[in-house]
Every structure is written in C-alpha cells, then in structure tokens.
N, C-alpha and C positions, 0 to 999 in steps of 0.2 A: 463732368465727363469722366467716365472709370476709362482708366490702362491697366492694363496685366501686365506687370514688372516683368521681363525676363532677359535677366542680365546674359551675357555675351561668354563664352568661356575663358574669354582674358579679361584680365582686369589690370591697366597700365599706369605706373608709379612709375613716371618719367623723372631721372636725377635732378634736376631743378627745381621739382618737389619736395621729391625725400630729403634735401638735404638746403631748403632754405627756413633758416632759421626764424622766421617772421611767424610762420603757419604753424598753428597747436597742431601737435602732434594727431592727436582722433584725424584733422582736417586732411592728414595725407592719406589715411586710409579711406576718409571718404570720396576721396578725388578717384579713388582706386575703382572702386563701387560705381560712382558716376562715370565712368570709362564703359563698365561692363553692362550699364546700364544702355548707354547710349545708342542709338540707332544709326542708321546709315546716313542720316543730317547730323550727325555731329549734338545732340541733345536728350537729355532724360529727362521725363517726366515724373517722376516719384518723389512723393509729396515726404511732408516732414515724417509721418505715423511711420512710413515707409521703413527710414530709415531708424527712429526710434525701435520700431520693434528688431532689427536687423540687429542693431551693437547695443539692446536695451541701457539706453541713455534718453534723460528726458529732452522736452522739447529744446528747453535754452540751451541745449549740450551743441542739438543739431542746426539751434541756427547760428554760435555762435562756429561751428565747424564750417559752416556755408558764408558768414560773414568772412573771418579768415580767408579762406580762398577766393572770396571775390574781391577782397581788399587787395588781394595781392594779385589780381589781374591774369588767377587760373580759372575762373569760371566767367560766367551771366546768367542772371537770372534775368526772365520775362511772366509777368503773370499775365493774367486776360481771364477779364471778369463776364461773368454772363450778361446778357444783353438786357441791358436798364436796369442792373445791378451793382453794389458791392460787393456781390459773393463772387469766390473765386471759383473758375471753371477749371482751369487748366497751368499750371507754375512750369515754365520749361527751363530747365539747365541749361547750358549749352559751355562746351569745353574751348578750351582758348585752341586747342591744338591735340594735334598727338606725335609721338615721337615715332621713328621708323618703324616698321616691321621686325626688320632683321635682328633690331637690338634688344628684343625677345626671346624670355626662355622659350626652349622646344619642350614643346607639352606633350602629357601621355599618347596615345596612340587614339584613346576611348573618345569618342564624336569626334574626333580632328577635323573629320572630314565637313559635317555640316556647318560647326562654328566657321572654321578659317573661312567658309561664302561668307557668313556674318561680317567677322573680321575684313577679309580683304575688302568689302562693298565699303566700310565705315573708313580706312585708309584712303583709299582712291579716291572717298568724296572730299576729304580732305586736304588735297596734292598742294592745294593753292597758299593752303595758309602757312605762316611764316613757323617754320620750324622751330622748335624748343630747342634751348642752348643752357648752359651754363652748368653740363655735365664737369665734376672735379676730376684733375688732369692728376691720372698716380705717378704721374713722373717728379721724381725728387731734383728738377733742375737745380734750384736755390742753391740748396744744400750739397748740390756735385761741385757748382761754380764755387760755392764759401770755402768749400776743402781745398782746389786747384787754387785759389786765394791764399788762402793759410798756409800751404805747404810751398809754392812760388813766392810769395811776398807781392804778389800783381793784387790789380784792383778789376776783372773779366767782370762784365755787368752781366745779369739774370737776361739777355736778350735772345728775340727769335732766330737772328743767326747761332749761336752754340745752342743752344733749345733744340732746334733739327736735329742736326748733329745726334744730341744726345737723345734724344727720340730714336732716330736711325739704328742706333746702336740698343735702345732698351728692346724696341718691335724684334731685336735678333737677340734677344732671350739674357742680354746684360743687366746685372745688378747692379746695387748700390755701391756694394761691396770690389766688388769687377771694375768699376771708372776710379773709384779712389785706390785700388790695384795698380792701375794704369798710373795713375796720377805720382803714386809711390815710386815705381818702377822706373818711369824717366826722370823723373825729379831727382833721383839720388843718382842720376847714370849722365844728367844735364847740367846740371845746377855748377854751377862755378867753373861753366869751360864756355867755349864758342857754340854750342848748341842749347844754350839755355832760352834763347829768345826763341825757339821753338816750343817751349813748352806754353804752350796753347789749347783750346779747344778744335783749331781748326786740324792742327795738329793730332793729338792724344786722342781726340774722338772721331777723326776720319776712318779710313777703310785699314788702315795698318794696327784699328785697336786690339783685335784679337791678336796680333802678333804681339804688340809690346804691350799684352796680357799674360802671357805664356812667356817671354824671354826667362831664361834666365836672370837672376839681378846680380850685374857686380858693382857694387857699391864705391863710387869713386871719391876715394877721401885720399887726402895728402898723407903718407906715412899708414899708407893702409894696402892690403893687399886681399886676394881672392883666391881659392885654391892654393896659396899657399906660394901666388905667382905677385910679385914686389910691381906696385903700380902708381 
C-alpha cells in the first residue's frame, strides 16, 4: 500500500529526548521527523527508503535509529503483512506521546494557518496519554544550598521545601550570583549575634530577598567598624 509522506510543519524534540543519554544521537532527529510525519492518530507510516533518502544514511543507520527509540520506550512499531503473505503492506510508527503545545517555538507567519488545523487535530487526539516528563530543571538549587552551607557552617538539604522558595525567587528574574549576594549580605551582618539562627532558606529566600539584596552591608566584626562609625 503507497502513502504520500507529508510531514506536519512542526516537527517535536520533546526534552526527554534531546537530552537522554541512552538514544544515538541521528535517533533524536528522527523522533523529530516521526512527529511531523505523524497524523492525527498519533502514527507515521514512512518506511525505512523513506527516511534513508531524507538524512542519506544506509538502511542499518535507520534501523538502528528506530531500534534506539523503541528500546527506550519513544516509539512502536506495528507491521501488517498482506493477506496470505510475508510481504509487508504497511510498518506504522506510532509515538509514545507529545509534549504540550504551548512549549513550542512560534513559527513564521507562512501556512500557520493551515498547519496549526494539522497540528491542533494531532494534540487533541492525544489529551489522554500520559504526558512527557523529565524536562532538566535550570535551577542551580544544589549549588545555592552548598554555598548557604559553606558560608553558615549548617548542613540545609537540597529539599522541596527551600527548592520553592528558590524557584519563587529565580521565576522573578534572580540569579545565581543574587542568592549567594543574599547569602553574603546576612551572613556577615548575622553570624555571631542572636540572629544567626535565622540565616536560613526560609528566611534569605522569602519575600524580604530583594531587600536583603540591596541592603547596604555593614560588616559586623569585633574591633571593626563602617563608615568610619566604631561598632
């Protein structure tokens, strides 16, 4: 049975692809291709020649690209042989998932209009199945907690309570540079008085960071002063 290949004007490299280390590299671009291939059941039909002439790469390039992704549980494949045969009729792909919409670049202006029908039919038949996960999180939690560690002498675990926190405060445009700011800032102003047991996450990365981001610092050391004022 002939299909006429006519890929989708998106073609989707959901994070959990790009970036799992198990899948040969060609295999994420083909998962890409298979997206834009696919129709509004969630499957493409384009045989191995297909894709061999597409990234001119021989056959074993392209099954060894489709084994990889099916090993790792982003495709299936289905063949279906003609009737009282071993010849193949028809090989359908079919995609474990697709990631949102919205988490899409905005594309040119040129077809928008006819693909996004394509596109949106191909999401909505999909609502059911279990969302893609295991996009990487750019937030430097670890490494905020190991600094507030090192400079307090405290043992703050990498947990979802101070995580928030420091989510909250990166979503309003803080850097790395900006919590260990913070971190700096009450640390030399806490540390060896009765407000020390404050220096915390709960503390340092609540709502008063942008303040004791911008404070002034006066550095409270014994036999030390500020401005030039004996403290």
């Amino acid at each position: 049975m002939d299909h006429k290949e006519e890929p989708n004007y998106y073609a989707i490299i959901p994070a959990n692809v790009r970036y799992d280390k198990r899948l040969i590299q060609g295999a994420k671009l083909l998962y890409g291709e298979i997206t834009a291939l696919s129709n509004q059941k969630g499957y493409c039909w384009a045989s191995n020649n297909y894709f061999m002439k597409l990234y001119k790469v021989s056959r074993n390039t392209v099954q060894s690209w489709l084994k990889s992704l099916e090993v790792c549980g982003y495709i299936s494949r289905e063949v279906v042989y003609k009737e009282g045969s071993q010849e193949i009729d028809t090989r359908y792909i079919r995609i474990s998932g697709y990631p949102s919409p919205e988490n899409l670049a905005t594309p040119s202006p040129k077809n928008v209009t006819d693909n996004n029908t394509s596109f949106n039919t191909t999401v909505n038949n999909t609502n059911n199945i279990k969302p893609l996960s295991g996009k990487p999180d750019p937030i430097p939690y670890a490494e905020i907690i190991s600094y507030l560690n090192q400079v307090t002498g405290k043992s703050f675990k990498n947990v979802e309570t101070h995580k928030k926190l420091i989510r909250a405060r990166w979503h309003e445009k803080a850097t790395l540079d900006d919590f260990k700011k913070v971190i700096d800032n009450k640390s030399s102003e806490w540390l060896g008085t009765d407000m020390a047991k404050y220096l915390q996450p709960s503390t340092l990365f609540g709502n008063k960071f942008d303040q004791y981001l911008n404070q002034t610092n006066a550095i409270k050391q014994k036999g030390g002063s500020y401005g030039g004022i004996e403290f």
